[in-house]
N, C-alpha and C positions, 0 to 999 in steps of 0.2 A: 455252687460257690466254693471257691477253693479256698486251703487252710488258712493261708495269709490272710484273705477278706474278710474268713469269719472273724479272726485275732484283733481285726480293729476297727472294726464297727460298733464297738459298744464302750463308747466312753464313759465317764463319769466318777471317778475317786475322788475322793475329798482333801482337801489342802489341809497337807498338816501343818501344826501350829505348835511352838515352843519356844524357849526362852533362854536355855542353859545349853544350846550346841544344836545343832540339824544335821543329817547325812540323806542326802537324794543316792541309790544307785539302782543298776537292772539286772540285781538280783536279791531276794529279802534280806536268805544268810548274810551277804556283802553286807546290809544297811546294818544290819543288826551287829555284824564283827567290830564296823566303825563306831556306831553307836557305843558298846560296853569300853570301847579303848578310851573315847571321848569319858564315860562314867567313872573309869578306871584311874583318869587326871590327865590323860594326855590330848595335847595339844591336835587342831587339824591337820596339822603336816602326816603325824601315825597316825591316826582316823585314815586317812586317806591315804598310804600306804598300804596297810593293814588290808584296806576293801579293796585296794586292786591286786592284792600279791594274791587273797582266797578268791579271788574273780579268775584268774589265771588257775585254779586250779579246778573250779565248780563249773566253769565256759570256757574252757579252755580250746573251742573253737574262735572264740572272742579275744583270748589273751594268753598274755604268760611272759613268764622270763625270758622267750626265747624272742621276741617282741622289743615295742620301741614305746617312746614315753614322752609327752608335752607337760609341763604343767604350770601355770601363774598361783605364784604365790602372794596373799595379801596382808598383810600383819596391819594387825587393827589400827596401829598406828603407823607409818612412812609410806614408803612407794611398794608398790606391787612387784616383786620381779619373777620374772618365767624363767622354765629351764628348757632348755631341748636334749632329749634322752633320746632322739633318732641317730642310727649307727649308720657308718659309711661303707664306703663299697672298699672291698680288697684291696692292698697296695701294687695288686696283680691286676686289676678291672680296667685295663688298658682299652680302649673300643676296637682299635684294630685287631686285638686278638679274638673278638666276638666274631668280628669278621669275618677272619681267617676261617673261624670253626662255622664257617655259611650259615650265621645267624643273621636275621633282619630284626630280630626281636629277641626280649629276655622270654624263656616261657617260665610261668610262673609257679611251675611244678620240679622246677631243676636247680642244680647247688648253686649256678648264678645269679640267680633269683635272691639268694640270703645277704643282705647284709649283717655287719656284724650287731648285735644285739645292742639295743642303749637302755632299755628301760632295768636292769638289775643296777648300773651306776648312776642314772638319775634319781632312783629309791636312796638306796645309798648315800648319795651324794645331800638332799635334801632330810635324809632323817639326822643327818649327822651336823649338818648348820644351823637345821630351824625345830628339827625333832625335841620333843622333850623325854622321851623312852628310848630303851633301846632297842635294836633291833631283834633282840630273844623275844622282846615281849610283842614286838607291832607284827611279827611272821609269825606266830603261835597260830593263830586260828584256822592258817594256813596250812601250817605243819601240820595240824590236828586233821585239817579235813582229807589232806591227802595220805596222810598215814591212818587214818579210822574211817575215811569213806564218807560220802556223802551222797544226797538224794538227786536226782533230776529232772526238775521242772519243765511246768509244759512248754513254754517259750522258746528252752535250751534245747529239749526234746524234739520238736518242728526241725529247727534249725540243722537238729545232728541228723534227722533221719535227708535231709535235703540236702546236706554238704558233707557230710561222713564218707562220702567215695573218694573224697579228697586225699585222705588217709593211705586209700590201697595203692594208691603208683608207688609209695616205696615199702611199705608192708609192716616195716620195723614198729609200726605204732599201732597196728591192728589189735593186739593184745589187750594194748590198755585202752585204747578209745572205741576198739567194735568189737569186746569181748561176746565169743560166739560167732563172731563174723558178723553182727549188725550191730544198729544205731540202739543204743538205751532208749529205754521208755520211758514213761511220764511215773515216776516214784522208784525207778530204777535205780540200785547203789553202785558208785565205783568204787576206788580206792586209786592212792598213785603212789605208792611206797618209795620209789626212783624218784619222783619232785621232791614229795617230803626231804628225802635224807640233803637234794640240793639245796632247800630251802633252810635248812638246819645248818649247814654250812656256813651259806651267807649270813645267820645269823651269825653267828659266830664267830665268823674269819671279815665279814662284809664282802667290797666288789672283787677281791682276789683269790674269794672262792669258786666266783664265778668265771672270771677272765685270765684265772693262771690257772697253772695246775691238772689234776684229772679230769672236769668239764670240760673245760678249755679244749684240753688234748684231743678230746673223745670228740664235740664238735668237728674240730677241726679234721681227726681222721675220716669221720663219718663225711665230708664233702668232698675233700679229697679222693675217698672212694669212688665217688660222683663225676668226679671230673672237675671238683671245685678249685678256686684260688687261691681262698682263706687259709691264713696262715699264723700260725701261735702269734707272731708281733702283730697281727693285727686285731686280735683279740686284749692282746697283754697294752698297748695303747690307746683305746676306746676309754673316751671321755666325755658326757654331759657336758653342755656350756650352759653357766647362765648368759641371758639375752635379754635387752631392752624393751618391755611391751611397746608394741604402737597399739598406735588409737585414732577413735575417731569418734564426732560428737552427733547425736541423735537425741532428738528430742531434749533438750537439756540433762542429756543424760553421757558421758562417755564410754563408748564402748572398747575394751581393749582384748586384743591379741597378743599371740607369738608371732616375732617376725619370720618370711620365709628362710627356711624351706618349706613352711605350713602352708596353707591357702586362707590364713587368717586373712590375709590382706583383702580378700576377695569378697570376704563378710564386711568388711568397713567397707569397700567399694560399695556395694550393694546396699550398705546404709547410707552413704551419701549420695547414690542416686537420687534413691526414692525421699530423703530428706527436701528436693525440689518440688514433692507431689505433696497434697492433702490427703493423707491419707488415715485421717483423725474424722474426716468427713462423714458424719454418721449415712449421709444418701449416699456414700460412693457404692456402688454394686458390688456383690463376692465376685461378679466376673471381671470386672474388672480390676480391683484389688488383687486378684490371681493373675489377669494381664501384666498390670505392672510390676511383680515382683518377677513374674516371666520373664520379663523385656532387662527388669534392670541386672537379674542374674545372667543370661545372654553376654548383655555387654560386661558385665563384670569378670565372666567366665570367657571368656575371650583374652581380656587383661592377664586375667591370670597367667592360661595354657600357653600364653606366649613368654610371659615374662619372667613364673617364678620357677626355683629353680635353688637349689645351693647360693647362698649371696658369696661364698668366697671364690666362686666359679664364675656366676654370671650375677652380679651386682645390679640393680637399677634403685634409681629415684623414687623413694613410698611416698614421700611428700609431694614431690608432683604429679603423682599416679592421684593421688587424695587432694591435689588442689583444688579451686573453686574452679579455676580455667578448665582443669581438665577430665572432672565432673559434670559442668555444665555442657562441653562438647559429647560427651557421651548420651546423658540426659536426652539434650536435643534431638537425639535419633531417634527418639522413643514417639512410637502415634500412638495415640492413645487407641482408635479404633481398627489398629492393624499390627500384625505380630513382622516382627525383624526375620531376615531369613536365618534358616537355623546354620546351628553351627557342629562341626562332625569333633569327634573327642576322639583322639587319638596315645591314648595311653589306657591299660588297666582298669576296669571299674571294682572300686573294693564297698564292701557293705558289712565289713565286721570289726567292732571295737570295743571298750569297754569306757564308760566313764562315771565319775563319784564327785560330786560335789560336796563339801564339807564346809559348817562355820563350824566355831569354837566356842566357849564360852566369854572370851574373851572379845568376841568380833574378829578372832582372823578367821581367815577362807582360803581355803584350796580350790581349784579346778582343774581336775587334772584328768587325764586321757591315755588309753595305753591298747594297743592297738598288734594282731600280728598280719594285719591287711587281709589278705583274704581269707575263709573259713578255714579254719585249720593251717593256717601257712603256708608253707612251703610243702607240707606232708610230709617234710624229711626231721625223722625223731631218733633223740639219741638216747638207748635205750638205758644205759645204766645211767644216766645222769638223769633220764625224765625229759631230756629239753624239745621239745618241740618248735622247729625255728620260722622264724618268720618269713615270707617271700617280697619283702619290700621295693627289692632289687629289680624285680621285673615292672615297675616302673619309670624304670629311665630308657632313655632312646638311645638307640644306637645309628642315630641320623648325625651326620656330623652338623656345626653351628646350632642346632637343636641345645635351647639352654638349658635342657635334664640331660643331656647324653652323657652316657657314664663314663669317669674318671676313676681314678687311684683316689682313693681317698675322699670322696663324693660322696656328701650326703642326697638321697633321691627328695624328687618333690614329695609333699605327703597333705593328706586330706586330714586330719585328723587333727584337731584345733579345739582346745580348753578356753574358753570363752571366761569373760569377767563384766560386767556393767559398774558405773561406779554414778554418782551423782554430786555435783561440786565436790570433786576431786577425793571422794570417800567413796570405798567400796560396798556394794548395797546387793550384789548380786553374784556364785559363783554360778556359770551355767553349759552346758556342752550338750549337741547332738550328734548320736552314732548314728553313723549312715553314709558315709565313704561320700562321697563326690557332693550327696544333699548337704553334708555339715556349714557350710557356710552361706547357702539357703537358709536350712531350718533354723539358724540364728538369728537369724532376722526376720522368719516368719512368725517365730517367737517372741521376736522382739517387739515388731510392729503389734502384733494382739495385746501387750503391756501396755506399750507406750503410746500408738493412736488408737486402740480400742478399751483402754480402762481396763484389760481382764486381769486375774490375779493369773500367776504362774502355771499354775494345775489347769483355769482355761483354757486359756494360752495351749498349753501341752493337748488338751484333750481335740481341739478346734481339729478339722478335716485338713489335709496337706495337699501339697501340688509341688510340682517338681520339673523345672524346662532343663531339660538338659538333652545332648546327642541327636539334637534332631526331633523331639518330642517331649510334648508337654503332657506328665503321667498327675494323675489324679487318683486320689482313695478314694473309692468306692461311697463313701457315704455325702461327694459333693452329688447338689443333682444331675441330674439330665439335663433340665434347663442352660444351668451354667454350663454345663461341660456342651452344650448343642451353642451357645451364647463365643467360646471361648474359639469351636471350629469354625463359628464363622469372621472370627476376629483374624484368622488364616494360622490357627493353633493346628499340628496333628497332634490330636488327643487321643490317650491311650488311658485304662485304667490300669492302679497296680495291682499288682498281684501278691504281694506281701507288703509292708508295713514300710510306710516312708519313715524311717528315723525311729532312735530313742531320745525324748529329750531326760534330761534329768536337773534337776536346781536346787539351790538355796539363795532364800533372799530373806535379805535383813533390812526390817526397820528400825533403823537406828535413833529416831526420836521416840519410837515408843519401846526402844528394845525388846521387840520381838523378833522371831527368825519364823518362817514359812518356805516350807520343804513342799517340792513336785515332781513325781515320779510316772511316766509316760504307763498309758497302760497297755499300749503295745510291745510292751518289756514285760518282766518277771517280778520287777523291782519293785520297791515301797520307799515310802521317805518317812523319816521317825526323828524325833526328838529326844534327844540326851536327858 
């Protein structure tokens, strides 16, 4: 049995329960930094800053500054609104120049690969509108872990001995992340004195310590060395947008997203498929309840690969992507006792991100996501400033009419989507799964065990997963034989996985009884705790 299978065959954590704030994330330290900021007086917005700035320092195969950022905001009282902290491509990322240099593709180990970083001005930009601290106090824990060092969990420890190679094609980061020349162990300490001192800046100075100046520069030289684009203005004009959630309704419940360039849309898709199916049905089978989420991700994931994309590039209609009309045509393709032919995925698969759900005590909710796409990024790390950069970039095409094909100024598609549930028009639920391409699956397979099977969130999270995607439909190890023998002959190719489908993480609040209930996936590190 390999490490991944053993890591999540044994569910069963208990749903925590509180009243005065919650923090779900997938890592303890992380729960606990947001926690004491929440005890400290401060609001979900630093709670949930706080947990992804020391997440990027303690997983920082999972995250970091050099990284990109989603997140839905919900204040106990008005609307919900999202940000998108994803950076765009150089003002140089002409396609024909990829060309020229006889590319067919971005690889995702080279300076093209990087876009420019969004998640240090989405932090920023969000502590400073809705924060109630400042930013000395929400980066402390941060600063603390990477200038004093911190421990290495088994989770993170799997992770780094399985993706830590990523590091050596450029070397400049071997120091600090394979000190000795390998992967840390399970209780193993680092330290990151170069983050630190950048994270102490941004405290201080905010996003023009990060995108002017001596980081700035040092990135930019450092890809230029490379053969990169990037260039000072296009770091010094990198900006967060706030963005209008969509949504969609399930179960008397609405579900809301970021608009693309996310693949939120893909997750409402996939709700309104199966919102045509019974799937409350207590006799409907696991194999077929796994058929149909198969079938309806298929065709959602189809919708997507074609259509999302930058909307200031390539624009389309969410609303009649999400009509009745054009739901029920999709629908219709679905047999129940036969699989759709598959479909081939032609971009990047990434599997590494970080997310933190926060309420407040107040009732507001963060859901927020921060992500450097593949493990370890791009590999390309700038040593005196700490950064380690993301390779985001190697998911656009360099196919012309292709609606991700890279531009100047292009943000790429991205997988990595901060979930929210709300019930007559009140937010009831912050929730996200990490898992690169599965997130807008495991949204809804979370969803559906809520909302047509009664379970509370931590069920929910613990239940067995499935996953159709590329041509194959992957199962966890702990569905049986039956079904998976039930599912090949539905005209499924079934595969088990090999490591862990997702992290989920949540908070949900009852708001007639004012309660919060936290759930923290136990194929993560993480724990969920109460303020």
């Amino acid at each position: 049995m390999s490490w991944g299978q053993r890591d999540f065959m044994l569910p069963g954590r208990s749903l925590a329960v509180g009243e005065r704030g919650m923090v779900a994330a997938s890592h303890p330290a992380v729960t606990l930094a947001a926690v004491e900021i929440l005890r400290s007086g401060g609001n979900a917005v630093d709670a949930a800053i706080a947990a992804i700035a020391l997440q990027g320092v303690i997983d920082p195969h999972m995250t970091g500054v050099g990284g990109d950022c989603f997140a839905i905001y919900a204040p106990a009282s008005g609307n919900p609104v999202a940000i998108n902290g994803s950076g765009r491509a150089p003002a140089k990322a002409e396609p024909g120049w990829f060309r020229r240099c006889g590319l067919t593709s971005i690889p995702d180990d080279s300076p093209h690969a990087v876009t420019i970083p969004g998640a240090v001005d989405a932090w920023c930009r969000l502590s400073a509108d809705y924060g109630s601290k400042g930013l000395d106090e929400v980066l402390a824990p941060a600063i603390k872990a990477a200038e004093n060092g911190f421990v290495v969990t088994p989770r993170a420890a799997l992770d780094w001995a399985r993706y830590g190679h990523r590091i050596e094609r450029h070397q400049t980061g071997v120091a600090v992340y394979l000190p000795g020349g390998t992967a840390p162990v399970v209780g193993g300490k680092l330290s990151h004195p170069a983050l630190g001192a950048t994270l102490r800046r941004i405290a201080r100075e905010g996003r023009a310590a990060f995108y002017e100046g001596a980081v700035a520069d040092e990135i930019v030289a450092i890809l230029k060395a490379l053969g990169g684009l990037m260039e000072a203005d296009d770091l010094a004009t990198a900006r967060s947008d706030y963005v209008t959630p969509i949504s969609a309704d399930y179960r008397d419940h609405q579900i809301w997203q970021c608009p693309p360039n996310g693949q939120g849309v893909a997750a409402l898709l996939i709700a309104r498929i199966l919102s045509g199916f019974d799937m409350a049905d207590p006799a409907l089978g696991e194999a077929e309840r796994i058929h149909l989420l198969a079938e309806a991700t298929k065709a959602a994931y189809r919708q997507r690969d074609a259509l999302v994309a930058d909307p200031s590039f390539s624009p389309f209609d969410i609303d009649a992507l999400l009509s009745e009309g054009s739901v029920a045509t999709l629908r219709s393709r679905i047999r129940r006792e036969r699989a759709s032919a598959p479909t081939d995925f032609d971009m990047p698969v990434h599997r590494d991100t970080a997310y933190v759900a926060v309420a407040d005590r107040d009732g507001n909710m963060v859901s927020l996501i921060n992500s450097l796409f593949f493990a370890f990024g791009s590999g390309i790390y700038a040593p005196r400033s700490g950064v380690l950069l993301q390779n985001r970039g190697s998911g656009f095409s360099l196919i012309d009419g292709h609606p991700n094909v890279v531009a100047p100024g292009k943000r790429p598609f991205h997988t990595i989507i901060p979930g929210l549930l709300a019930r007559r028009g009140k937010p009831v639920m912050a929730f996200g799964v990490m898992g690169g391409q599965y997130q807008a699956t495991g949204h809804m397979q979370i969803l559906s065990g809520m909302l047509d099977r009664g379970w509370d969130i931590q069920q929910s999270s613990d239940a067995p997963r499935s996953f159709a995607f590329d041509g194959v439909l992957t199962l966890e190890p702990t569905i049986a034989s039956s079904i998976a023998d039930d599912l090949t002959g539905r005209g499924h190719r079934v595969v088990r996985a090999d490591e862990p489908l997702g992290g989920f993480q949540a908070v949900h609040v009852d708001v007639s009884r004012g309660v919060m209930f936290g759930a923290s996936d136990h194929r993560k590190d993480g724990i969920a705790l109460a303020a």
